[in-house]
C-alpha positions in Angstrom: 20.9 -25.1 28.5 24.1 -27.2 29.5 27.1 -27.6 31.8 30.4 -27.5 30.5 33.1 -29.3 32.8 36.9 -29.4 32.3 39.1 -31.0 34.4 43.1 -31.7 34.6 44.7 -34.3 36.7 48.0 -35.1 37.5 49.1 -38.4 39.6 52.4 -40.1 40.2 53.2 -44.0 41.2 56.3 -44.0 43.0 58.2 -47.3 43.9 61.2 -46.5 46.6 63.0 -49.9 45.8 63.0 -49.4 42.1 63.0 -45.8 40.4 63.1 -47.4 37.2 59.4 -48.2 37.6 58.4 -44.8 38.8 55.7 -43.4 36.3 53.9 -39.7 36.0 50.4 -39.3 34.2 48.7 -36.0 33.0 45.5 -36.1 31.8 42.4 -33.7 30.5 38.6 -34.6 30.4 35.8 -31.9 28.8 32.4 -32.6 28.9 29.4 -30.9 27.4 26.2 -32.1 28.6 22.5 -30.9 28.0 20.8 -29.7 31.0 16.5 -29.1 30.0 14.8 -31.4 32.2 11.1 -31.0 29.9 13.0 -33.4 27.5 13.0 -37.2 27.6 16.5 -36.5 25.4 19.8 -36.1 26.8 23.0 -35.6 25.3 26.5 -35.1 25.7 29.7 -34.3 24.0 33.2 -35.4 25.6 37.2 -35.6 25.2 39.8 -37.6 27.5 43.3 -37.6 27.0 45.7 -39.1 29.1 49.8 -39.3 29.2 51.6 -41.6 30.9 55.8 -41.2 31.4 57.8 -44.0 32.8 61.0 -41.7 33.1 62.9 -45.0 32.0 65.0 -44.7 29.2 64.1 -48.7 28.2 60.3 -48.1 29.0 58.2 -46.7 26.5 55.3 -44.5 27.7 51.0 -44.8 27.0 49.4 -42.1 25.3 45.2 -42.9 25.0 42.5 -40.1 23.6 39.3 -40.7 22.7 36.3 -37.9 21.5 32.7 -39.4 21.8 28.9 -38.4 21.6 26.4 -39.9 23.9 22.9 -40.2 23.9 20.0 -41.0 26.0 16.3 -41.3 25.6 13.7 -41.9 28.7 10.8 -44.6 27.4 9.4 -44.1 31.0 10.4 -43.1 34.3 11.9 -46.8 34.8 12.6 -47.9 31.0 15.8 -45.6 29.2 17.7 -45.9 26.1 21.2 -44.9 25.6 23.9 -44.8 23.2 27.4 -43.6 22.3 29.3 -43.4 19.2 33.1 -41.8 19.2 36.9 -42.7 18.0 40.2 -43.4 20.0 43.6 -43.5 19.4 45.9 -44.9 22.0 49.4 -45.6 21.5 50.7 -48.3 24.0 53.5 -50.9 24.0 52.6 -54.2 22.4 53.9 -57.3 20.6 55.1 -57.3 16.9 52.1 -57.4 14.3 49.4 -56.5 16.8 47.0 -54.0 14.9 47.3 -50.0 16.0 44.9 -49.3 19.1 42.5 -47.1 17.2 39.2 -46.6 15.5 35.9 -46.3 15.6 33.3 -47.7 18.3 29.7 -47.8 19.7 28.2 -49.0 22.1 24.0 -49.1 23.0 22.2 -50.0 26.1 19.5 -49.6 28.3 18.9 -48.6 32.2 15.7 -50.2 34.2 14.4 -49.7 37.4 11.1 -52.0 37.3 10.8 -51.2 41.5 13.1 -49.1 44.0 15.0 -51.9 45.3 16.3 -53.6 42.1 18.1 -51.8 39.4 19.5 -53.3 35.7 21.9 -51.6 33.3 23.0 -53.5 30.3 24.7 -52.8 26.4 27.1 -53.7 24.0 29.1 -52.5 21.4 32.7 -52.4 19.3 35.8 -51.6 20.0 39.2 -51.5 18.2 39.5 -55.6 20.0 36.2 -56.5 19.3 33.0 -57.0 21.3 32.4 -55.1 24.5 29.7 -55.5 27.0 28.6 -54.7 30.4 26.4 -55.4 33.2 25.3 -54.3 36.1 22.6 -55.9 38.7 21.4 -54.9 42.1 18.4 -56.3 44.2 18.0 -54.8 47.6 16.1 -56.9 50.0 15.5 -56.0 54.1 18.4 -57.8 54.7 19.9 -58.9 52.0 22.3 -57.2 49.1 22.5 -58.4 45.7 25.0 -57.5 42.8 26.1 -58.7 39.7 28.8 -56.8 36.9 30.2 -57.8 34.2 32.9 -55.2 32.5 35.6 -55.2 29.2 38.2 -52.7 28.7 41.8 -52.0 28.3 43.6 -50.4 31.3 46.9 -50.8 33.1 48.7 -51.7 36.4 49.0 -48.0 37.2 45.4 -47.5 37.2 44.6 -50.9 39.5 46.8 -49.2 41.8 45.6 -46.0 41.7 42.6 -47.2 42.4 43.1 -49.3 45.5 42.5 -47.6 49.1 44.8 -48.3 51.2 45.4 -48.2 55.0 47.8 -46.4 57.6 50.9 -48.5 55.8 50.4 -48.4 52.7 48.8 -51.9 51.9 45.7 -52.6 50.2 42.8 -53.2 52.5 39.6 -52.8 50.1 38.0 -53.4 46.8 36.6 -50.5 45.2 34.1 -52.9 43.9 32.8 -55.4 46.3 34.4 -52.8 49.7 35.9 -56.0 50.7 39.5 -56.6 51.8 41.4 -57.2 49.0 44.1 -59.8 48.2 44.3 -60.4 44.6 47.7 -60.6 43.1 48.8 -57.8 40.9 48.8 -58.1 37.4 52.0 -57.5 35.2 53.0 -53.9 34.8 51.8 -53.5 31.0 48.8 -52.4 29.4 46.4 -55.5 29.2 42.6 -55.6 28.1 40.6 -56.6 31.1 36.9 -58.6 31.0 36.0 -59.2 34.6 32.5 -60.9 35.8 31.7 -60.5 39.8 29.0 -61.7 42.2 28.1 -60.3 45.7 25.8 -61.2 48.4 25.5 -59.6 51.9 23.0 -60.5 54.9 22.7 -58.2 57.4 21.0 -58.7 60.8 20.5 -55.6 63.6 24.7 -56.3 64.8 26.4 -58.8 62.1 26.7 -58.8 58.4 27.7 -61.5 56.4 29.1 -61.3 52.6 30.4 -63.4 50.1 32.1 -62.2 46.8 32.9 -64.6 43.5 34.7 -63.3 40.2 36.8 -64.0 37.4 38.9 -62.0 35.9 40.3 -62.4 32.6 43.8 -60.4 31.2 45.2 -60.5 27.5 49.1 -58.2 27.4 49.6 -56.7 25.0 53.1 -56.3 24.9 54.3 -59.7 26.1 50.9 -61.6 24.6 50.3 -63.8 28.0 46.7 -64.8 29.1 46.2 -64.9 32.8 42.8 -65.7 34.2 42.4 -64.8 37.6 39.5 -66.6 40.3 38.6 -65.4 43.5 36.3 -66.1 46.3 36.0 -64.5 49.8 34.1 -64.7 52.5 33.6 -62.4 55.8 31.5 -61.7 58.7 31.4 -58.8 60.8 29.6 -58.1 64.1 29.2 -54.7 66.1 28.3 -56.4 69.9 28.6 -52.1 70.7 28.9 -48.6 68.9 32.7 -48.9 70.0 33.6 -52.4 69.1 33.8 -54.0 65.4 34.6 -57.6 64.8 35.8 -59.2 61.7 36.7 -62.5 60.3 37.0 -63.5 57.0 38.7 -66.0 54.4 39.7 -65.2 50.6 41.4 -67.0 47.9 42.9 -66.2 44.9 44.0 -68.4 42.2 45.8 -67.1 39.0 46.6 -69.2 35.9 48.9 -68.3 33.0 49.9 -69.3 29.6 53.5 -69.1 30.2 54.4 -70.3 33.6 53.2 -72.0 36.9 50.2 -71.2 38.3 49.6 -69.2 41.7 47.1 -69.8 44.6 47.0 -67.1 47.5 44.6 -68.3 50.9 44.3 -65.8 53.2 42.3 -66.1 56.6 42.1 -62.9 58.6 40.2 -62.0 61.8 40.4 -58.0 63.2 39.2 -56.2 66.3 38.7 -52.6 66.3 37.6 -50.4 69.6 36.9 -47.1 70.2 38.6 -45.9 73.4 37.4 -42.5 73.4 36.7 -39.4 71.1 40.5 -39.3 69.8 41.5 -43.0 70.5 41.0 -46.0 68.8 43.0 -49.3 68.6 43.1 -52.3 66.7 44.2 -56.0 66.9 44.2 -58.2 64.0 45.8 -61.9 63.1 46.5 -62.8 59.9 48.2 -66.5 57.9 48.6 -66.0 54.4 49.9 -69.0 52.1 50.8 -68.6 48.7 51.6 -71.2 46.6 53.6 -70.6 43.1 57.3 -70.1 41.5 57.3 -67.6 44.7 56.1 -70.1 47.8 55.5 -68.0 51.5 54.0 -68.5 54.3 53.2 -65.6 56.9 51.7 -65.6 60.0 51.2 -61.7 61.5 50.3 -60.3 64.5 49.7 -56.6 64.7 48.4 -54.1 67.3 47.7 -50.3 66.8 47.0 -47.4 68.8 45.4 -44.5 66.7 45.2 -41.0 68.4 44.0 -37.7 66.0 43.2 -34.0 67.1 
């Protein structure tokens, strides 16, 4: 009558130029969830807790845990109802004054489907920092994609990082959002509350697809009590002339604003070639300029070529 999951996960940011930064996480989830499919009721009972250590005498770690109930009722086989109700406590650096992370929330939405190709998921609720909402959008055409999320929550530089893919060296290549290449500047290495609105569109012919991504990003610290907003924009095109050749060009810029200090602009144009030589061999060519404009001014023009064999 339900499944019962418990996990434990461990993960560790390591930075080789600066141990001080280095930090190690430990964290439990259990979840309780009703499984009779006769029912247009669904439930579930669940429990997070996460640690995070720094390992620097001067830094101060992040503890979160939060215990919730959630609830769902189907109206039809395209119109649902849900709901959660629950409390956390986190314990977190932040500036002198600001109330304890903790308390009580809810939050209630709804999930509809009014077709197979477009989707909507939507709700609201409270917090310990006030309102939170959500969104999420999708229309599916023949050839076109479209999406549209809106998000609020409190989470850290660790996660962002944790959360990035990244390629052969080491460097973020994609968004876990929009899957494309990513060159946002990182936020500062603090627990911040994060509300983030995005936009994607994709057109896709039988060899070439075209997308364009737009968001805004907004960050309140809450140790150091600095507002950043963050803009971005990107566009790329890829083409597939074969099943052994990929083409890609594209253009994304970034621009971040604070409360404290200058502002920063990142353009980045990038154009890469991948081809498949043979069952174990690939290689890639791709050109790169990056400008950044800001207390930190660069510019970098790159050149790379790779040879990839695996067995």
């Amino acid at each position: 009558w339900a499944e019962t999951e418990l996990r434990y996960t461990q993960s560790t940011v390591l930075y080789p130029d600066d141990s001080n930064r280095n930090s190690f996480s430990d964290g439990v989830d259990f979840r309780l969830a009703g499984q009779k499919a006769t029912t247009r009721w669904s439930w579930a009972l669940g429990y997070r807790a996460q640690s995070i250590d720094y390992r620097a005498a001067e830094r101060v770690g992040v503890t979160t845990r939060q215990g919730d109930l959630q609830l769902g009722y189907r109206l039809s086989n395209r119109l649902g109802l849900n709901g959660q109700v629950g409390r956390e406590e986190n314990d977190y650096p932040r500036a002198r004054g600001t109330p304890a992370p903790e308390g009580n929330f809810w939050d209630i939405g709804l999930d509809w489907q009014p077709s197979p190709r477009i989707q909507l998921s939507l709700g609201g609720g409270r917090r310990y920092y006030g309102g939170n909402w959500r969104l999420d959008l999708s229309h599916r055409g023949r050839r076109t994609t479209l999406s549209a999320a809106y998000s609020e929550g409190v989470t850290t530089r660790r996660q962002y990082q944790l959360a990035l893919q990244l390629d052969d060296t080491g460097q973020p290549i994609i968004d876990v959002n929009t899957q494309l290449l990513l060159w946002e500047i990182l936020p500062r290495d603090e627990v911040y509350l994060r509300r983030r609105a995005q936009l994607n569109y994709s057109y896709g012919t039988r060899r070439s697809t075209t997308s364009f991504s737009l968001y805004q990003e907004w960050r309140e610290y809450q140790e150091s009590r600095i507002d950043e907003t963050v803009r971005g924009a990107g566009i790329k095109w890829q083409w597939a002339p074969g099943r052994r050749v990929d083409f890609n060009l594209g253009t994304d810029l970034v621009l971040s604003e604070y409360s404290t200090r200058s502002d920063d602009r990142r353009l980045v144009g990038y154009a890469t070639l991948t081809r498949k030589l043979g069952r174990y061999m690939d290689t890639r060519l791709e050109a790169r300029h990056t400008r950044r404009d800001s207390s930190s001014d660069y510019t970098e023009n790159l050149l790379s070529a790779r040879l990839t064999l695996r067995w």
